[in-house]
C-alpha positions, 0 to 999 in steps of 0.5 A: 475405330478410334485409335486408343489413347494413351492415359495421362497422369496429371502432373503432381501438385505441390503442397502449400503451406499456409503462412506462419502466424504470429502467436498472440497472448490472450487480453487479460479478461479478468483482474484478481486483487491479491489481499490478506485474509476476509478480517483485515482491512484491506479485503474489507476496502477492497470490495468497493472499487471491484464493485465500482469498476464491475459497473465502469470496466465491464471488460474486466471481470474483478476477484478478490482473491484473499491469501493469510497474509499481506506479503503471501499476496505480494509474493502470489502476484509476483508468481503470476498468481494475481494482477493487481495486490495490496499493499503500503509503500513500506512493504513495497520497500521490503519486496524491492530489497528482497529483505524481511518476509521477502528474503531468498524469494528473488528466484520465484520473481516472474514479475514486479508490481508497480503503484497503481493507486494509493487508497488510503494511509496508517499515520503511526503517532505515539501516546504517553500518560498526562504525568510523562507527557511532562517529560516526553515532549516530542520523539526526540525524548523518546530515546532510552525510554520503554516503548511498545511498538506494536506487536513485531508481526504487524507491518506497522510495527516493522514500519515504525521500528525502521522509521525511528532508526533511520532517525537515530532514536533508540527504544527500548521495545516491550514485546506484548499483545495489544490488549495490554498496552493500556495496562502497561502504560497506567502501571509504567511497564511502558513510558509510551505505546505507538498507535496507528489510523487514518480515519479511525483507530483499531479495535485495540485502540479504541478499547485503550482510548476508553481505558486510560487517559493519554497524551498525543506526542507530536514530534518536532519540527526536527523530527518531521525533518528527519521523517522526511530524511528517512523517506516517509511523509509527515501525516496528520490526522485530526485528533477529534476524530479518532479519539474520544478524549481530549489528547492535548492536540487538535492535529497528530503528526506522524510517519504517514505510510501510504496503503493502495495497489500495485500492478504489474505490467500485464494491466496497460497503461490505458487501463491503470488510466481509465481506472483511476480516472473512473475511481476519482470520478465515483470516489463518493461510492467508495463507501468504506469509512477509510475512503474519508481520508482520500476524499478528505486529502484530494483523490489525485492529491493523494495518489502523488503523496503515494508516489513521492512516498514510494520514490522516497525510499530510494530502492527502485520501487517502481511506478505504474505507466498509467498513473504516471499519465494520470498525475501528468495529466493532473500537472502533479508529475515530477519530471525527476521522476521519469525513471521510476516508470515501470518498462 
């Protein structure tokens, strides 16, 4: 019998601990333009470069993601809300300098969006009656004088109001709904009433057009130099084109605010690039009537007299890596403008 043997107990294994890994954040798959409600302009222009790039960057789903006003979007995106949102260079202005609509909102900033790229424009211009045109001959006679700047809620009426301070012009603003401006003007209530289009006029514009003889104000070479000065672009506009009456001007000049989107740093530079460089190559799909004006102007043309806008007002205001590329690519880059680019 074999003698009986002692049973072993196999020595303990230690436990293995895989190796950490390193938490990645999900690449974006979806792009959702923050935009003011389905009526306004900037939902409606919306709609065609989301459908371009639907078709061009089909790694990215596009959503237009509406809110009641300009500046809820602007403040949706910087809540992580959206991606990319609408919006002019002088509201971009007023976020940078936490002012109007945006005071006391710095805490909620998650991040800050930078232009991305400029899609059309407002040219804010001003109109009086052939007897007043006698006597106001550019925005210089407009100082002491009634004048309807718009309704205070528009952004263009903010736009026009600050533009004119910082020139040292000072009006008398006549508070009241667009649909009166032509009234006033033929009773006299106002000397002159703003207006504002790029490639056509508003519906209130196009009603006072018909309903009253006007003359277009252009300002001065002065006044274009203190335009310039107080950080906007002289705009022109041709006259034949948005008015159906003879205004006395082939050419109107005005304070040109870029309109376009921004983006914050979540979307890479690469694809800020590939975006632009897709939208100029398919900006004859872009079929709303305000694409005109950027394929009037040059698609890249236009994107560089938005960051010189943007840059201009002297806040930060912020530049999108991926535009910054495309315009050096174009050789339409300021070097100066190197620390403007979003990091």
């Amino acid at each position: 019998t074999p003698p009986p043997t002692t049973p072993t107990t196999p020595p303990p294994t230690t436990p293995t601990t895989p190796p950490p890994t390193t938490p990645t954040t999900p690449a974006l798959t979806v792009w959702r333009w923050a935009v003011p409600d389905p009526g306004s302009m900037g939902y409606r222009i919306t709609t065609w470069p989301t459908y371009v790039l639907m078709q061009k960057m089909p790694k990215y789903t596009q959503v237009i993601l509406p809110y009641s006003i300009t500046s809820a979007a602007i403040k949706g995106l910087c809540k992580g809300e959206s991606e990319i949102v609408w919006c002019g260079c002088f509201g971009m202005m007023q976020l940078y300098t936490f002012t109007g609509p945006y005071e006391g909102f710095k805490p909620e900033v998650k991040k800050m969006p930078a232009a991305a790229w400029f899609a059309t424009t407002t040219v804010i211009h001003f109109l009086t009656t052939p007897e007043k045109a006698k006597e106001i001959r550019s925005w210089k006679d407009l100082n002491g004088r009634n004048v309807f700047l718009g309704p205070s809620g528009y952004v263009t009426h903010q736009t026009i109001k600050y533009a004119l301070e910082k020139m040292g012009i000072k009006v008398n603003h006549i508070e009241m709904s667009t649909g009166m401006a032509a009234e006033a003007l033929r009773k006299g209530t106002i000397d002159v009433c703003y207006m504002y289009g790029s490639t056509s006029l508003p519906t209130w514009g196009k009603e006072l057009d018909i309903a009253i003889d006007v003359v277009v104000i252009n300002p001065s070479e002065e006044d274009m130099k203190l335009i310039e000065k107080a950080g906007f672009v002289v705009g022109v506009l041709d006259a034949k084109k948005l008015y159906t009456q003879d205004v006395g001007v082939d050419k109107i000049y005005g304070v040109n605010d870029p309109w376009g989107y921004w983006a914050g740093l979540d979307i890479p530079e690469e694809d800020i690039y590939n975006m632009l460089k897709i939208l100029e190559e398919n900006v004859k799909d872009l079929k709303d009537p305000e694409y005109d004006y950027i394929r009037g102007v040059g698609f890249a043309e236009w994107q560089q007299a938005g960051v010189k806008a943007s840059i201009g007002y002297g806040v930060g205001i912020k530049i999108h890596p991926g535009l910054a590329k495309y315009l050096r690519e174009k050789g339409l880059w300021d070097p100066a403008w190197d620390q403007h680019i979003a990091k």
